[in-house]
N, C-alpha and C positions, 0 to 999 in steps of 0.2 A: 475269480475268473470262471470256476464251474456253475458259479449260480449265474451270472451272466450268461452262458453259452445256455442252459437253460430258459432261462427266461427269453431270450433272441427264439431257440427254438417251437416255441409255446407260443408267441406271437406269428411267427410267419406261419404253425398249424392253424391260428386263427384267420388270420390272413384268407388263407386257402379255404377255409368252409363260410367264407362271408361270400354272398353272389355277385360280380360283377356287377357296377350299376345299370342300367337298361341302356339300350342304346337307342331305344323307341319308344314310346308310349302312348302309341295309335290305338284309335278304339278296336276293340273284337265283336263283332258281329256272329250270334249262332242262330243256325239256320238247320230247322227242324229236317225231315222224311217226309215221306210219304203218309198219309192218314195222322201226319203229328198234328202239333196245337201248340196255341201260347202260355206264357206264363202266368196269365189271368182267365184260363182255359175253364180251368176245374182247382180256383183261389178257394172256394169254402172247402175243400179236400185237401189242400195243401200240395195237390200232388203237380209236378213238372216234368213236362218232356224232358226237359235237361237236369236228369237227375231222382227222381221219382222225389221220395217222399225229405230228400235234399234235394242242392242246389246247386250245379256245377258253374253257376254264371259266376254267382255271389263266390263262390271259393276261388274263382280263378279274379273277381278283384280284389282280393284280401291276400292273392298266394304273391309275395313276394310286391305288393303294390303298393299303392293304391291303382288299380286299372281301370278302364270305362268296359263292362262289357254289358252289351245287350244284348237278347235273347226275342230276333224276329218271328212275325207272323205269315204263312204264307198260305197259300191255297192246299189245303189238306190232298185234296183227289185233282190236279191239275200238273199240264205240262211243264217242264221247266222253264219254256219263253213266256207261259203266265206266271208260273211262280214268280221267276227274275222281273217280270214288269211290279209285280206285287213289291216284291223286296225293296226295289227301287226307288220307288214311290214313299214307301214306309221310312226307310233311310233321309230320302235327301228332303221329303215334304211334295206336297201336291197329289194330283188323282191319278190313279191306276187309266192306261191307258193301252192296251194289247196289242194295238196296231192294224189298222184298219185291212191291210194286204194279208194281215196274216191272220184275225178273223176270218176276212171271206175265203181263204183255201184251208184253214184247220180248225177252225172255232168249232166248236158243240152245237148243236141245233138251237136257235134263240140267244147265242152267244151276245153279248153286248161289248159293244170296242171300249165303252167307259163306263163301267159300272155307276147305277147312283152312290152317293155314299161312301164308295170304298178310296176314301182321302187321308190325308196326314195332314196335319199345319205347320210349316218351316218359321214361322214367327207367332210366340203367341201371346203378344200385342197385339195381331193382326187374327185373328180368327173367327170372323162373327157365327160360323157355321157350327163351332165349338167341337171341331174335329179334333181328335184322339195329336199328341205332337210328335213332329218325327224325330227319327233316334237323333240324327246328327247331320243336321240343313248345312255346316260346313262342309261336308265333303266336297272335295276335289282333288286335285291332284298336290296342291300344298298340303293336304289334310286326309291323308291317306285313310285307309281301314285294314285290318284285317278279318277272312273270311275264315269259320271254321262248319265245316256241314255235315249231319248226320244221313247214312242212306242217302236219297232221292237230294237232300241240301247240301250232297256236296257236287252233285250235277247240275242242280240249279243254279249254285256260284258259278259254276264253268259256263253256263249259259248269258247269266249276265254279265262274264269279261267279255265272252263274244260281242255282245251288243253294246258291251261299254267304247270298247277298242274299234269295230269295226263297222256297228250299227246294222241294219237293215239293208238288202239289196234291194229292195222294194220301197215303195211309197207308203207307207203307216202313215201318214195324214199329219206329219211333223213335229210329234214327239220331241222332246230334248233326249230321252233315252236311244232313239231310233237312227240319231244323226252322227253318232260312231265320234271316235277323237278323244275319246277320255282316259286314253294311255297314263299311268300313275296313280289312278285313281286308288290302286289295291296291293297294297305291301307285299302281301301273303294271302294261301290260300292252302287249307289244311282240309283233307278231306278225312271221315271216318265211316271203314263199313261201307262206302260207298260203291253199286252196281255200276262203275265205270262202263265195262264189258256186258250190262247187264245183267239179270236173274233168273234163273231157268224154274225160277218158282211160280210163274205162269203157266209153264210149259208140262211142269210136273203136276202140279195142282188143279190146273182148271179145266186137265185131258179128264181127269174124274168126272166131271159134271154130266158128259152125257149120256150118263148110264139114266139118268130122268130125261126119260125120253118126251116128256112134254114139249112141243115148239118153244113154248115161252124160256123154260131151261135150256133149252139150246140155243136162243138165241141169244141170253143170256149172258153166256158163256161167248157165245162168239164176239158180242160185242164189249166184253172186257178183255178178250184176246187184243181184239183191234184195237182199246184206247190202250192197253198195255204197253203195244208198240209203239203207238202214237206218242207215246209219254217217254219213251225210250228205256222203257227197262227192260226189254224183253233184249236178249242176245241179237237180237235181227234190227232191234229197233235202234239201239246202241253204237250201232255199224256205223248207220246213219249220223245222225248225233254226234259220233266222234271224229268226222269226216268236218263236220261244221264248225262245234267249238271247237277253235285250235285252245294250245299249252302257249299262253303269251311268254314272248323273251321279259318282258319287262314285270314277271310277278317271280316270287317264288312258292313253289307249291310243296306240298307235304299230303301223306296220305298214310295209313293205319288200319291194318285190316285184322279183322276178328276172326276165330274158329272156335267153335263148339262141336267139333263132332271128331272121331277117333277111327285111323282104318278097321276094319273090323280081324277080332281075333277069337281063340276057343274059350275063351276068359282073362278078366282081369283086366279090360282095360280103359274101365271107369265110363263102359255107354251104359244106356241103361237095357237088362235085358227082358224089362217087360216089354217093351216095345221093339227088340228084335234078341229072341231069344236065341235065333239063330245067322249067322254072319260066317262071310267071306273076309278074304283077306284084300280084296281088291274094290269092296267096297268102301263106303266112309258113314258112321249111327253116329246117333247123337248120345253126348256125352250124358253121364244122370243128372247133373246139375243145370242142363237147359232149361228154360221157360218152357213149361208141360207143353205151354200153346203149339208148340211147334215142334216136337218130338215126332209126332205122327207124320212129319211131311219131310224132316232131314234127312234120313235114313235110305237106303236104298230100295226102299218100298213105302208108300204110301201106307199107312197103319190107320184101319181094318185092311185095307183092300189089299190083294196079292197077286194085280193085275196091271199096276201103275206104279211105276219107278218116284220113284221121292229124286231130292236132291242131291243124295248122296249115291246115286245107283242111275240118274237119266240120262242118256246119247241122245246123239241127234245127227245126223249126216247130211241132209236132205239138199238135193241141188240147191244152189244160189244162197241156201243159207250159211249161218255161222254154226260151226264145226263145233260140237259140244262133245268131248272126250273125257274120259274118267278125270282130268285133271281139272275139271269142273267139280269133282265130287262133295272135297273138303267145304264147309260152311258152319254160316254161324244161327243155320233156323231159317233164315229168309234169303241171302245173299250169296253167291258163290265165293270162298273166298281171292281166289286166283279173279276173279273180278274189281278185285279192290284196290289191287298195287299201282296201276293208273288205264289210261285209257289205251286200246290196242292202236301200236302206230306212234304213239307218241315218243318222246325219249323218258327214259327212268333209270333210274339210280340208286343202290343202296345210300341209305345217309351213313356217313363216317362222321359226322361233326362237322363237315363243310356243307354249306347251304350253298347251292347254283340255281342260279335263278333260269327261268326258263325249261326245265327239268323236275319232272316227279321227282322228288325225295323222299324213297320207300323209308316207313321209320320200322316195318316189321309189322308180324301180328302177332296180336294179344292173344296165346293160346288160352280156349276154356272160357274166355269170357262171347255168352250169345251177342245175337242183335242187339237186344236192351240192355244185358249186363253192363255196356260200355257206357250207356247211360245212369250206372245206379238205379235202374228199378229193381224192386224189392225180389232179391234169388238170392241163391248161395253164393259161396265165390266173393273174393277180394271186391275191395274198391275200386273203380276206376278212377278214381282222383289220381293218380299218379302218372295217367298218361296228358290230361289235362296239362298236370306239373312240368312234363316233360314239354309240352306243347309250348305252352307259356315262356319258359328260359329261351325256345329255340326263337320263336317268333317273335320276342322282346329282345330280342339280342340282334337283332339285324340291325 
């Protein structure tokens, strides 16, 4: 009878650390940043957006799978309603088309409504053009996806539920993207690191530039001010932007923000202090184990300069714009992290383990890991595969 009781309790410990089986197994779609690239980017280097010198696609379909995930292409330096047409296009098959109303009031000078060339093929029996094939010409609303976005790709997915759900309020020249109604098309929608509220890493960084007093540097600068907003990462631009894409009832969303930087103290508390030897308590430095890149601009000064607020040290008050208070400070390098937990306006939610659709579902942030650390590029500091892991259980479990 005690080996019995034994062996009953041995089984139901196994029991308990076997996973649930899925309750889903919709493809994952990941969707790069800002300046990111694909998977066959930089293939003789081996290196990837998702993941540096590994692979977070390939580990999340082997983490408890087999799972479909792919790893999109989108416009590196582009808005998130080109990106989202980009995305689009690449997913379900056929050519990139931007929309002809919204070329002619935001396009770039020379803009093109349809790129040559920039197509997918949805069947490839059918492809005499011998275009590149798309992730998955199924989609629709029987054949969901879901979305997971790094920085600027997880604005971009919110951009294309907008125009999936409700289309165009204009004329684009009749796109199948533009004509709205594609309600279910998207399970889930997981954002990472993302400038929901935007990044005052414009604000902080490119007020430097006019110390080059050349025209050309300033104008420079002014007109990466203006696409910065235009693109909506700037705090003012974001405003915007979050006014437009709503938070659909019929997705559920998750989001995951990063910190790398530490209020500041007399010592001891892990920034680094060659790049701020000296520190307030009401500021926010970058930790030592940031990516060097961006030490100089976390902080609450600019490093050299000691005449320009970094990220961790920038206000802003200024009529009509958005209110940038020390609770901007904290960040992960590029991003604020108080920016990340969802968009302002919206509704949010800690996650307890219950998923509500319709609702950000804050999962926390990842203290200590930067911008890229979340990515697995080559720094100190854990792996991020375990937030991935986490991702996976919650967003296959729906």
């Amino acid at each position: 009878m005690f080996r019995l009781v034994h062996v009953m309790l041995a089984l139901a410990a196994l029991g308990a650390s076997v996973p649930a089986p899925a309750a889903n197994n919709y493809p994952v779609i990941l969707v790069h940043g800002f300046l990111g690239f694909g998977p066959d980017t930089f293939e003789h280097s081996g290196f990837n957006y998702w993941g540096g010198y590994g692979d977070i696609a390939s580990h999340m379909q082997v983490y408890r799978g087999p799972r479909t995930v792919f790893a999109a292409v989108v416009g590196p330096v582009s808005s998130n309603w080109d990106r989202a047409a980009d995305l689009y296009a690449q997913i379900k098959g056929g050519c990139v088309d931007y929309g002809a109303a919204h070329v002619a009031k935001h396009g770039l000078p020379g803009q093109q409504q349809k790129p040559a060339g920039k197509c997918w093929a949805a069947d490839p029996k059918n492809n005499p053009n011998n275009y590149p094939l798309a992730l998955y010409p199924a989609w629709d609303a029987q054949h969901p996806v879901h979305f997971i976005g790094h920085s600027q790709g997880g604005t971009t997915i919110r951009a294309l539920v907008e125009l999936l759900e409700h289309g165009s309020p204009d004329d684009e020249g009749g796109h199948e993207l533009y004509k709205g109604g594609k309600v279910g098309w998207v399970r889930s929608v997981t954002t990472i690191s993302a400038p929901h509220n935007g990044t005052t890493f414009a604000d902080a960084v490119l007020n430097v530039t006019p110390v080059l007093q050349s025209p050309l540097a300033q104008w420079m600068n002014q007109l990466l001010k203006h696409r910065w907003a235009k693109w909506e990462l700037s705090p003012d631009g974001a405003r915007e932007f979050n006014a437009w894409a709503r938070t659909s009832p019929h997705i559920y969303y998750y989001s995951v923000g990063t910190v790398a930087t530490e209020a500041g103290a007399w010592c001891c508390n892990g920034t680094d202090r060659v790049i701020a030897p000296i520190q307030t308590t009401f500021h926010q430095y970058p930790r030592l184990d940031m990516i060097p890149a961006f030490k100089g601009m976390a902080g609450e000064w600019i490093v050299p300069s000691v005449l320009q607020n970094g990220l961790g040290g920038y206000t802003q008050q200024g009529l009509g714009r958005v209110r940038i208070d020390s609770d901007w400070f904290a960040n992960d390098g590029v991003v604020n992290t108080v920016s990340m937990r969802a968009p302002a306006g919206h509704s949010v939610r800690d996650y307890d383990g219950k998923s509500i659709k319709g609702c950000w579902n804050f999962l926390g942030n990842q203290k200590g890991y930067d911008h890229f650390d979340i990515l697995n590029w080559p720094n100190q500091g854990p792996s991020a595969n375990p937030v991935y892991e986490q991702i996976s259980d919650i967003i296959f479990g729906l």
